[in-house]
C-alpha positions in Angstrom: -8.1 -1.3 16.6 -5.6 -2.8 13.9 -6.4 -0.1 11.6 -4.8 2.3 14.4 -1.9 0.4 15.4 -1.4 0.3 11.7 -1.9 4.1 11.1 0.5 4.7 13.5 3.4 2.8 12.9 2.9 4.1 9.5 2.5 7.7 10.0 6.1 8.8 10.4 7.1 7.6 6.9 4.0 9.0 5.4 5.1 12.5 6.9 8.3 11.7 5.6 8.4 10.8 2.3 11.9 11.8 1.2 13.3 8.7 4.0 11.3 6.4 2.0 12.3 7.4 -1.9 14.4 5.0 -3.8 17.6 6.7 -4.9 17.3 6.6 -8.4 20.3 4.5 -9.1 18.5 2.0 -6.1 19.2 1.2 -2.9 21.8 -1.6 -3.1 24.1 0.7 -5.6 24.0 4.0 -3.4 25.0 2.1 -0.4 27.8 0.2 -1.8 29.0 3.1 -3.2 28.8 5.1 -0.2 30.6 2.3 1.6 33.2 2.7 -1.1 32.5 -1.1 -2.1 33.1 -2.0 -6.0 30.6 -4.2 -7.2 33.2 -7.1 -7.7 33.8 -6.2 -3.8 30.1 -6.9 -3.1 29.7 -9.9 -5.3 32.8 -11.5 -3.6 30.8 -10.8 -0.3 28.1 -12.1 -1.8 29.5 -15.1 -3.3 28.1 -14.1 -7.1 29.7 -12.6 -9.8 30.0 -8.7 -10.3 27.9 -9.0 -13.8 25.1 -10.5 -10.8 25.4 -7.4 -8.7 24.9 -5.0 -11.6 21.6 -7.1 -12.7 20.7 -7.2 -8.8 21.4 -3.5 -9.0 19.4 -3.5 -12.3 16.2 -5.2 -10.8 16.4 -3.1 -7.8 16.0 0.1 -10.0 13.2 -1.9 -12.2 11.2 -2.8 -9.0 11.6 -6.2 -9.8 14.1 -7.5 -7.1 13.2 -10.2 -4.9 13.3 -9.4 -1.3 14.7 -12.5 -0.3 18.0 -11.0 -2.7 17.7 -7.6 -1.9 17.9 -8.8 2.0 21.0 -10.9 1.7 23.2 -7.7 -0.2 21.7 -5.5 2.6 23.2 -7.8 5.1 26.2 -8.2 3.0 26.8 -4.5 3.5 25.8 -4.5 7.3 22.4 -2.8 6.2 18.4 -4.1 7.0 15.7 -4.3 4.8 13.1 -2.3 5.6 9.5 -3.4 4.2 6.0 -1.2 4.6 3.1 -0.6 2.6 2.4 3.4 3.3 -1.1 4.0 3.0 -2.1 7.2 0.4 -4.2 8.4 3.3 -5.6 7.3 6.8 -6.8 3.7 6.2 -9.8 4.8 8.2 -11.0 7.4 5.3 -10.1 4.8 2.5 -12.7 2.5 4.3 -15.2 5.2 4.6 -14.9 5.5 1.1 -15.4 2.8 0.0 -18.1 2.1 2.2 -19.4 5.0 0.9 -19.0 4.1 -2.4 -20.9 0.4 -1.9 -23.8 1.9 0.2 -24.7 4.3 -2.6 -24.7 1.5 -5.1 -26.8 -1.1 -3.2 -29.2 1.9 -2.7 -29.2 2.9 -5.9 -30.6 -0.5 -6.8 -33.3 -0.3 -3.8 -33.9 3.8 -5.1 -34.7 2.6 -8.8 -37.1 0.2 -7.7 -39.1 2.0 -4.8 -39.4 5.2 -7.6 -40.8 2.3 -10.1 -43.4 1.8 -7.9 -43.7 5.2 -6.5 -42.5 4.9 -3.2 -39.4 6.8 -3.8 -38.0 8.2 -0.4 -36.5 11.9 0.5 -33.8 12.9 -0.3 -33.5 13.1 3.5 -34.2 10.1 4.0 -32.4 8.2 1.3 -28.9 10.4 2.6 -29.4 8.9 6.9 -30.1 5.2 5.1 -26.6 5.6 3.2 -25.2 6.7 6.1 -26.6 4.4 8.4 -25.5 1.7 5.5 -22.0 2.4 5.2 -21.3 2.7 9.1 -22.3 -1.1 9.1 -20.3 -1.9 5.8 -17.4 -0.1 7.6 -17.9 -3.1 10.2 -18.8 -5.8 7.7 -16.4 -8.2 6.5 -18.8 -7.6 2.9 -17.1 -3.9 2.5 -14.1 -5.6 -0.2 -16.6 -8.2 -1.8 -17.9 -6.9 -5.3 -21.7 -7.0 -4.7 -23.5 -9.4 -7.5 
């Protein structure tokens, strides 16, 4: 259910990823310069010096700003921060995945020793027990643990 409400609140950037891209002299500078605000402007808004607007500018284009900074020059320019992690795809197939990816490793394990002493499955069989493994995993509050 959080997955979903996640998915989609998150789907209309995802479809939209030109909204999302940092301009590549960063946010802060293409707003201020589209307000037609010097940086000496800002920093007097600010209450910092210009030379601290062009390294706030400078971390923002880095990736290194601190949001709490980025935040108060947004608001010094009447803007809001907005902050979202976009999932690469549906967070539902990234779990199947990797509950994919664990099932067939702990059965692996189980495979190698039932073939050692000859009671090897089908192939059948072996592909309904991965199945039937990662639909639990899927549930399981195990799926992000390494096993060990």
């Amino acid at each position: 259910m959080i997955r979903r409400s996640i998915e989609g609140r998150v789907e209309p950037l995802r479809d939209h990823p030109s909204a999302t891209a940092r301009p590549a002299g960063g946010w802060v500078r293409a707003v201020r310069s589209a307000l037609g605000m010097s940086a000496t402007d800002l920093a007097r808004r600010l209450g910092i010096t210009p030379a601290a607007v062009r390294k706030l500018e400078a971390s923002e284009r880095n990736g290194v700003v601190r949001l709490d900074t980025l935040t108060r020059a947004a608001d010094a320019m009447g803007c809001d921060v907005v902050y979202a992690l976009v999932p690469r795809t549906s967070l539902e197939e990234f779990v199947a995945a990797r509950a994919r990816e664990r099932a067939n490793a702990e059965l692996t394990q189980v495979d190698t020793t039932m073939a050692l002493e000859a009671q090897r499955t089908s192939q059948a069989e072996r592909a309904h027990l991965r199945d039937q493994l990662a639909d639990e995993l899927a549930r399981s509050s195990r799926l992000w643990r390494d096993p060990s």
